[in-house]
Residue frames as a rotation matrix with the C-alpha (Angstrom) as fourth column:
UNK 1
0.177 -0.732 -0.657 -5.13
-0.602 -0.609 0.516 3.67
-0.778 0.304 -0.549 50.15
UNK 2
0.914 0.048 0.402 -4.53
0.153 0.879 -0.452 2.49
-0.375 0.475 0.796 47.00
UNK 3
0.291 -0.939 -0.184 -1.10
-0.435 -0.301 0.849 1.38
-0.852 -0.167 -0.496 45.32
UNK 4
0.465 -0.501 -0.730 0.52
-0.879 -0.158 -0.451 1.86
0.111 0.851 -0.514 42.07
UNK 5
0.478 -0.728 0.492 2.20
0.670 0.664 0.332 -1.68
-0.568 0.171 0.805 40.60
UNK 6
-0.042 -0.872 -0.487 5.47
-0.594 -0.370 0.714 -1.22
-0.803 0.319 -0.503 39.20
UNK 7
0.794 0.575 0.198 5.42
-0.327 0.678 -0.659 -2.12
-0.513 0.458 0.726 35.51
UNK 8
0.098 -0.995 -0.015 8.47
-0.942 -0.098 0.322 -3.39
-0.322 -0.018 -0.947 35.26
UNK 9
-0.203 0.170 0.964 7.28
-0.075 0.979 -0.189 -6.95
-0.976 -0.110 -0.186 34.68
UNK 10
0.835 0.504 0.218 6.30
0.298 -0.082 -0.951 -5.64
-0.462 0.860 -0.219 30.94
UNK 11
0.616 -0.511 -0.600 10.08
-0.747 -0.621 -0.238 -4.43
-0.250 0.595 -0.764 30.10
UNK 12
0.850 -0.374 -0.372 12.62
-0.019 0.682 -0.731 -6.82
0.527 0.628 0.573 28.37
UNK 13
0.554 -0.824 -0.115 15.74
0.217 0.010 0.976 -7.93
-0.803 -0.566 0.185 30.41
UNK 14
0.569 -0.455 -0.685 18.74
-0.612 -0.791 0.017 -6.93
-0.549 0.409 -0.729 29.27
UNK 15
-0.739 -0.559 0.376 20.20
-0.199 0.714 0.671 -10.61
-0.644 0.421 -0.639 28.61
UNK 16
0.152 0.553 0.819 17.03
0.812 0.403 -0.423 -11.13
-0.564 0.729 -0.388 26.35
UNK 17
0.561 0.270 -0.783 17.35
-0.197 -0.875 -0.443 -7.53
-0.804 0.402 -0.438 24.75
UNK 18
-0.415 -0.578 -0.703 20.20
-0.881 0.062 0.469 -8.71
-0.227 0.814 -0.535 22.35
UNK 19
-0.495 0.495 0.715 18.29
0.620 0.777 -0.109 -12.16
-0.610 0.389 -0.691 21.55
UNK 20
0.363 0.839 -0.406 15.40
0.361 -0.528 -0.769 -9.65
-0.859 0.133 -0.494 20.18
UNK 21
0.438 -0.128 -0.890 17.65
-0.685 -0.689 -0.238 -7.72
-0.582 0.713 -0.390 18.10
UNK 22
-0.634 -0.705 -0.316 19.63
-0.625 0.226 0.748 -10.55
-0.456 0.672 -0.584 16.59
UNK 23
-0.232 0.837 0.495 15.82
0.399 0.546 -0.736 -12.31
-0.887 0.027 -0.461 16.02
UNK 24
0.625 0.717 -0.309 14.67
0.246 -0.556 -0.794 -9.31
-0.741 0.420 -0.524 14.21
UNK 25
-0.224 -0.805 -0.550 18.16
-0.596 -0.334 0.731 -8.85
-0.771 0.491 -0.405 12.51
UNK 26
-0.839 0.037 0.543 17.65
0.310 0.853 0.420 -12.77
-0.447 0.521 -0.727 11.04
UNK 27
-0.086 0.956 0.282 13.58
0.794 0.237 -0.560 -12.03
-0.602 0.176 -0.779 10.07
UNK 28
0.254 0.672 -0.696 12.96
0.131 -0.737 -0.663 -8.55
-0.958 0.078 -0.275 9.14
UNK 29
-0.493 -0.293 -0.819 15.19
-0.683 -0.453 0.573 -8.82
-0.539 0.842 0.024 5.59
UNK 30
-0.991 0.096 0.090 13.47
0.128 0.558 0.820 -11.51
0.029 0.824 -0.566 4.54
UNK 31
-0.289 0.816 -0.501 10.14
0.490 -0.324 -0.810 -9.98
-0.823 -0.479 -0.306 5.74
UNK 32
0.111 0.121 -0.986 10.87
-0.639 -0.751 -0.165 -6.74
-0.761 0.649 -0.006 3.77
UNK 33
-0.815 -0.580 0.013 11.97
-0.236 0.352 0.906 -9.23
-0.529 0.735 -0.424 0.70
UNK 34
-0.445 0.853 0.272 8.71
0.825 0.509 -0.245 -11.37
-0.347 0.116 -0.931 0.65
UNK 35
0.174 0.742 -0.647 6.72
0.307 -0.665 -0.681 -7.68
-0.936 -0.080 -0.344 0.38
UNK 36
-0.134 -0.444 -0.886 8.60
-0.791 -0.490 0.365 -6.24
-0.596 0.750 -0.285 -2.25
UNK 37
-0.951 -0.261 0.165 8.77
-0.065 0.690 0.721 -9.26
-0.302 0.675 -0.673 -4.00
UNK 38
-0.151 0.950 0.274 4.65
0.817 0.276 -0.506 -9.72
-0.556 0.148 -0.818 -3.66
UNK 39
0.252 0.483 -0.839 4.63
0.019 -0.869 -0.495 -5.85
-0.968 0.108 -0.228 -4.52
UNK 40
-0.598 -0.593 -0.539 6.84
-0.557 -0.176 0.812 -6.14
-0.576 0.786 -0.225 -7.68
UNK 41
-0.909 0.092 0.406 4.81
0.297 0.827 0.477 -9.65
-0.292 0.554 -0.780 -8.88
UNK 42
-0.405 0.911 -0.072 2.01
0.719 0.268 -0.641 -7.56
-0.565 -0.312 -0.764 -8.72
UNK 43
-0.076 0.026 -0.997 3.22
-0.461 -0.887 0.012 -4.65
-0.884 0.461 0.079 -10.68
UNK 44
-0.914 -0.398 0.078 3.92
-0.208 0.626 0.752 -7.70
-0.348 0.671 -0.655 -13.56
UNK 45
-0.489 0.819 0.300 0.44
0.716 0.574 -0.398 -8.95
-0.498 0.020 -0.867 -13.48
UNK 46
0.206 0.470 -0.858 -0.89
-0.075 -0.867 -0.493 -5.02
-0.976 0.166 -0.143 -13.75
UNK 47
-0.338 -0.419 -0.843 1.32
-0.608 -0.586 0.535 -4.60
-0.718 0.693 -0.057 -17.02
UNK 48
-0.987 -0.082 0.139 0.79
0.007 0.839 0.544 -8.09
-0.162 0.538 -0.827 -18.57
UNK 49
-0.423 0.897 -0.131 -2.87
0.712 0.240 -0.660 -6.99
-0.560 -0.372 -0.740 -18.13
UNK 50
0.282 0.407 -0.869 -3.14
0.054 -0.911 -0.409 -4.13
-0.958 0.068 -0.279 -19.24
UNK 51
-0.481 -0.367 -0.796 -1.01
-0.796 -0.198 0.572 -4.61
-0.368 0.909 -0.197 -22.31
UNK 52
-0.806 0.500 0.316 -3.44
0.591 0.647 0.483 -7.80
0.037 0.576 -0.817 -23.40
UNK 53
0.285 0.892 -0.351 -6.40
0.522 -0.452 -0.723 -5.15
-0.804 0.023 -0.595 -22.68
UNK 54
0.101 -0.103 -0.990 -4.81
-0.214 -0.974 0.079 -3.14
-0.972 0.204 -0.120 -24.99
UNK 55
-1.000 0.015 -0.013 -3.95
0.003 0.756 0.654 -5.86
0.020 0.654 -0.756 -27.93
UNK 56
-0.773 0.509 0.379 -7.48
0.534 0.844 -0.045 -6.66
-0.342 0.168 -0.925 -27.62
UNK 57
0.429 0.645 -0.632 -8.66
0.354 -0.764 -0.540 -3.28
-0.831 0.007 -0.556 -28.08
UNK 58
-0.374 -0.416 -0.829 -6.52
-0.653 -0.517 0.554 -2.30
-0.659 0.748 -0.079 -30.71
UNK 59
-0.970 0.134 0.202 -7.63
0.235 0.726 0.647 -5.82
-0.060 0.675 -0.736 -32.74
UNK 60
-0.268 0.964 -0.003 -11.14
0.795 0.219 -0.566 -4.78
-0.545 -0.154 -0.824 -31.89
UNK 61
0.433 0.323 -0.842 -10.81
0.037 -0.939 -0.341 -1.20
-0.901 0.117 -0.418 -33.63
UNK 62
-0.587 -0.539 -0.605 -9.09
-0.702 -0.034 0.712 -2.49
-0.404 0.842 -0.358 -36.43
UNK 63
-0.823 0.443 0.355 -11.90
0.552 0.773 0.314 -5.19
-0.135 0.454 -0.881 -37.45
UNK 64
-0.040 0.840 -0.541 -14.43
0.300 -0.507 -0.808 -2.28
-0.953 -0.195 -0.232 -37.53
UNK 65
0.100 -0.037 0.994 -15.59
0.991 -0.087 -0.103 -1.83
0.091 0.996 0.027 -41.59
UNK 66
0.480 0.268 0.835 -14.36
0.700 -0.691 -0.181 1.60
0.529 0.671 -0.519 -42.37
UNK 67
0.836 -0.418 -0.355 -12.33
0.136 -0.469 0.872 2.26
-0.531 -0.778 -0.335 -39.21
């Protein structure tokens, strides 16, 4: 005969359950901050890029004899 464990050993007591949430309370805004922040510095880079591609094209079609 075989028997079924009880997986109770995998759920979170209830005196740790508020530890957890006031963990995740302290971490997750400064989680989400860090992202956004990486996502924004990256939108900077894009523009600052794109507008020197574009300076360098425009300087490049304006030195052309007869353009």
């Amino acid at each position: 005969m075989i028997r079924c464990r009880s997986t109770r050993r995998n759920r979170i007591p209830a005196a740790r359950f508020g530890a957890v949430l006031v963990e995740f309370a302290l971490a997750a805004p400064i989680t989400f901050i860090m992202v956004f922040a990486l996502i924004e510095f990256s939108r900077v880079a894009m523009l600052t890029n794109t507008a020197e591609n574009a300076a360098y094209e425009g300087c490049r079609a304006a030195i052309v004899p007869g353009g």
